[in-house]
N, C-alpha and C positions, 0 to 999 in steps of 0.2 A: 616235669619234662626237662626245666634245664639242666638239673641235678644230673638228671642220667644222659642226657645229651654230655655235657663236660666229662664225666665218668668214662665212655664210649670215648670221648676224643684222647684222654690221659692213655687209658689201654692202646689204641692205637699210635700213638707216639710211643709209651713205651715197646711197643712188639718192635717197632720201627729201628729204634735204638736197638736193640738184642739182634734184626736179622744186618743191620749196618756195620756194627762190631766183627760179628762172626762172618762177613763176605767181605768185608773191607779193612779189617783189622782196627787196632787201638788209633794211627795216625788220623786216617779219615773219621773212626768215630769222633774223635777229639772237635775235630775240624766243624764236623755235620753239630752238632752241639751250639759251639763258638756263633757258625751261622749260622742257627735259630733262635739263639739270644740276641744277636746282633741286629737282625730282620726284626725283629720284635721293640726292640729299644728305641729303633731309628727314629719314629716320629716322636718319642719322648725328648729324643738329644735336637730334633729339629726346634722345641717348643727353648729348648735351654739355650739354643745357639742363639734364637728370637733376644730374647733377654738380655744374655751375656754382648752382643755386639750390636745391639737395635736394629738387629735386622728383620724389618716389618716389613710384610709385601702384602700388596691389595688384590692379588688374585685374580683379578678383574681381565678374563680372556678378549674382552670388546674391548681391549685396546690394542691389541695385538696387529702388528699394519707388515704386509706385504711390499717389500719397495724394489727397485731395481737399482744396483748400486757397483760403482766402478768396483772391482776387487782390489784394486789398489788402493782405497779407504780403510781398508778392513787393514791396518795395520800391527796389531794385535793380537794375540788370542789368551782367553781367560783361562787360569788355571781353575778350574771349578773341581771341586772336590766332591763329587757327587752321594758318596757317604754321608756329607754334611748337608749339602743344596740339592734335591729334588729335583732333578729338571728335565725330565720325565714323567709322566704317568699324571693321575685326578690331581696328584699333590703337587705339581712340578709350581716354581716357584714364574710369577706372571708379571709384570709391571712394575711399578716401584719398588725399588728395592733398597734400604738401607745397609748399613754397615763396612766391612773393608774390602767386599772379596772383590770389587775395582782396583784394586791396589797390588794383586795377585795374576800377575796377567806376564807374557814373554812377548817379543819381538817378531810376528806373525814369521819370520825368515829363520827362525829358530825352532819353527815347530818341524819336528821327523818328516812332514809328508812334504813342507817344503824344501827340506834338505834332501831327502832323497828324490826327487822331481827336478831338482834343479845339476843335482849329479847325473843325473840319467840324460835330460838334455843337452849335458855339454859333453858327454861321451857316447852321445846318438844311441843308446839303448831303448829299444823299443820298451813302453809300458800302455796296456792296453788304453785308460783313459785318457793319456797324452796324445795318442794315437786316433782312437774315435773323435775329438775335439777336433783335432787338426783337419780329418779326414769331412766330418758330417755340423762343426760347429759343436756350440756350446749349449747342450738340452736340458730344458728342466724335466723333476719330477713327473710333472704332466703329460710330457713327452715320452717318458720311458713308461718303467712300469706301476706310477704311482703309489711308489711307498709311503708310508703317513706313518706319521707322530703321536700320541696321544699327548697335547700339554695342556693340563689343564680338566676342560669340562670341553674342547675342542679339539678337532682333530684336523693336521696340517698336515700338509706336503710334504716330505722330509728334504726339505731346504735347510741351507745354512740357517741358524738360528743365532741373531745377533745379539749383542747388549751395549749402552753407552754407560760409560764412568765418565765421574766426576769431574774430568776436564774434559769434558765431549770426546772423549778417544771412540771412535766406533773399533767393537774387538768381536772377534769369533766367540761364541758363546756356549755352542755345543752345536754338534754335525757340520756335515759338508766340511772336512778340512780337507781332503785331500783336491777335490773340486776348487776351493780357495787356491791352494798353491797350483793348481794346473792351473788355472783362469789366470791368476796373476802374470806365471813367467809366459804362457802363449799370449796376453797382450789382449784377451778381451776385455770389450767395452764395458759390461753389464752382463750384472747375473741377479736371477731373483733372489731374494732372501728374506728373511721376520725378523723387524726388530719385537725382540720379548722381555728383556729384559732393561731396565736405567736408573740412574743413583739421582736420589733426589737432589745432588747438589751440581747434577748437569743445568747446562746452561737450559733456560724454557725456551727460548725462539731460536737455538740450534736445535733443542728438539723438536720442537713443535716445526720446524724447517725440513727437518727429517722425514717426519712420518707425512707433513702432506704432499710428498711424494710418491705416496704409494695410495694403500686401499684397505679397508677394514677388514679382518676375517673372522 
């Protein structure tokens, strides 16, 4: 049965390829290929990245803590290369985390949504989020229409997703940036957010300072 189950799936990839070619031409078939090999590889080159940079993470979603945090903290944002870091889906990468990718990060006033946010504000251009903020405050996911996450073996809010490096820098870590730089320049106090990710060579009682501020999820 598995013999002709696999047999069945090669037929079907190849018809796939033939009617791809011939609707789409040589560029996209090239392309449609590259991403099937690429999709396929990915958790192998995860296993290599482990290795190559000791970046071992414990996966362990019950550490994951909910906090409410000045946006003006959030100084940073992580360059995460998500070809390489998971940080999405069963696989997404969860709690301790080793290696450099703390070291890869920009000046949270550097990222696009805070440049364009801050341009928009001081040439009075309406943009809708800036707008509703101002107009009705600042709402979480809860509030609206509870978008969620899959990280892990859990499923979150789709709130800013933090992480601390190695000298306790709190940095954006994935989602919510453009919410970040609106929070920031209109001057609210507190926004919810997840820390999920941190470098084992942060400080323990600025962390451990951190998360008992918040709540388990």
């Amino acid at each position: 049965m598995l013999l002709i189950h696999v047999m069945m799936r090669v037929l079907y990839l190849f018809k796939e390829a033939i009617r791809i070619y011939q609707t789409e031409g040589i560029r996209y078939f090239l392309y449609s290929i590259w991403k099937f090999i690429f999709y396929r590889l990915r958790p192998l080159y995860w296993i290599y990245y482990e290795k190559r940079f000791d970046s071992k993470c414990d996966y362990d979603t019950s550490k994951i803590v909910r906090i409410q945090v000045d946006p003006t903290r959030i100084r940073w944002a992580a360059k995460v290369d998500r070809n390489r870091i998971p940080v999405y889906g069963p696989h997404a990468v969860v709690g301790e985390l080793g290696g450099s990718w703390d070291r890869l990060k920009i000046p949270i006033e550097h990222t696009s949504a805070h440049t364009q946010y801050k341009e928009a504000i001081r040439k009075d251009k309406k943009i809708e989020l800036i707008e509703s903020i101002k107009k009705e405050g600042y709402k979480t996911q809860g509030n609206l229409n509870e978008d969620t996450r899959i990280i892990g073996t859990t499923k979150l809010l789709d709130e800013p997703r933090l992480a601390v490096g190695r000298n306790n820098e709190l940095m954006r870590w994935t989602g919510g940036n453009h919410r970040i730089a609106a929070a920031r320049l209109l001057g609210i106090d507190e926004i919810p957010a997840y820390v999920v990710v941190w470098h084992p060579k942060s400080d323990k009682r600025y962390l451990n300072s951190l998360m008992s501020q918040g709540s388990p999820e």
